[in-house]
Backbone as CSV, one residue per row, in Angstrom:
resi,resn,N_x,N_y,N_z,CA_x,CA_y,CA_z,C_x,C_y,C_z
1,UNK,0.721,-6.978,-5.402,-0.371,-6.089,-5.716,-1.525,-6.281,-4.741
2,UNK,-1.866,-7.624,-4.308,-2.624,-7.626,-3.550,-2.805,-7.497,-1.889
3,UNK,-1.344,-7.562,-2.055,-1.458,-6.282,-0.294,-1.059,-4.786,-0.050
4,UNK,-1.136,-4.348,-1.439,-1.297,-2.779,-2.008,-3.133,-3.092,-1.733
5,UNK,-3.757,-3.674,-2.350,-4.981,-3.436,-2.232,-5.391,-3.174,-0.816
6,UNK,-5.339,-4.855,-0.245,-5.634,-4.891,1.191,-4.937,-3.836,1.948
7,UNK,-4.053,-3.362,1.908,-3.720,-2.291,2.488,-4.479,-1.041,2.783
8,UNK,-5.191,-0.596,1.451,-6.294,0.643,1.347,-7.405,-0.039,1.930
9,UNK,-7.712,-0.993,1.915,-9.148,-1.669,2.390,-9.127,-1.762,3.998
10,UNK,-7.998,-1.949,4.432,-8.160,-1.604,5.750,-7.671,0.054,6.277
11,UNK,-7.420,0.768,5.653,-7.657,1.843,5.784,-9.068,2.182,5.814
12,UNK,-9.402,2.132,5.101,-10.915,2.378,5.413,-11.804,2.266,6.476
13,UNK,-11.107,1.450,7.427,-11.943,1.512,8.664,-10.776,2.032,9.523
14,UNK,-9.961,2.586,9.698,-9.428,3.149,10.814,-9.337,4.697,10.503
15,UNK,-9.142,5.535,11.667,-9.495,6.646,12.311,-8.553,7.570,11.201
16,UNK,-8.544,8.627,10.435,-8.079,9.220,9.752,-6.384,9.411,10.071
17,UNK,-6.413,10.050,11.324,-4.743,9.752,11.619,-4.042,8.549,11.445
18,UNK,-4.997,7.484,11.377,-4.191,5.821,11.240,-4.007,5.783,9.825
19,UNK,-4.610,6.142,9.412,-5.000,5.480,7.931,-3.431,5.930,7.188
20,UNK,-2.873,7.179,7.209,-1.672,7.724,6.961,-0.524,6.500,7.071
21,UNK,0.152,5.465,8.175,0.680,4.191,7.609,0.160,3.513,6.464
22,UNK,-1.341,2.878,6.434,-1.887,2.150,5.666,-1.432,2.415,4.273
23,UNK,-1.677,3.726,4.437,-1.406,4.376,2.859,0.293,4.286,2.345
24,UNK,1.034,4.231,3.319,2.181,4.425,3.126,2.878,3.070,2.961
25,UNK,2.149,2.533,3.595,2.171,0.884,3.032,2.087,0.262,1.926
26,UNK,1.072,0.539,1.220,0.167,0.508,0.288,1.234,1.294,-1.196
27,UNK,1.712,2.495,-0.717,2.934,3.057,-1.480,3.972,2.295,-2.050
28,UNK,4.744,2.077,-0.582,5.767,1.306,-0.754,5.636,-0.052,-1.494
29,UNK,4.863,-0.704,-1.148,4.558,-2.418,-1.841,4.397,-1.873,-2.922
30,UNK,3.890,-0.703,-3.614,3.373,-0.804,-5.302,4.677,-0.089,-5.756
31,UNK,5.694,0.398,-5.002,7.221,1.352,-5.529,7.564,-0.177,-5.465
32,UNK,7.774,-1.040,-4.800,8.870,-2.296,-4.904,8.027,-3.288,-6.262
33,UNK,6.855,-3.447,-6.054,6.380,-4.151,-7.263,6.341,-3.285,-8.553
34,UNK,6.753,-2.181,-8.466,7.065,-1.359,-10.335,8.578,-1.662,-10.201
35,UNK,9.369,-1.648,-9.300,10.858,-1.943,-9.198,10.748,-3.306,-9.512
36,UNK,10.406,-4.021,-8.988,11.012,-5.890,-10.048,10.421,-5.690,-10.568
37,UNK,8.936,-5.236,-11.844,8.800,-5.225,-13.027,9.824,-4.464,-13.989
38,UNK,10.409,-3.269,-13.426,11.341,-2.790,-14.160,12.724,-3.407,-14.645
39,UNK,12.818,-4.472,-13.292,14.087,-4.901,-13.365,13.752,-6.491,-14.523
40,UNK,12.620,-6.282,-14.542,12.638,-7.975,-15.229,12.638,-8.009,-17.336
């Protein structure tokens, strides 16, 4: 969860076209952390 956070937090300082990974980052880590809560 907490590099879902840090993820958006450094979005925040890069250039709008960058930020689009960050976010997608930020996606993915919180789809895999609801996936092992689901699985547990």
């Amino acid at each position: 969860m907490d590099a879902a956070v840090q993820a958006m937090a450094n979005a925040a300082a890069l250039a709008p076209a960058d930020q689009i990974a960050q976010y997608e980052a930020a996606y993915q880590t919180l789809r895999e952390t609801l996936a092992t809560i689901d699985q547990a």
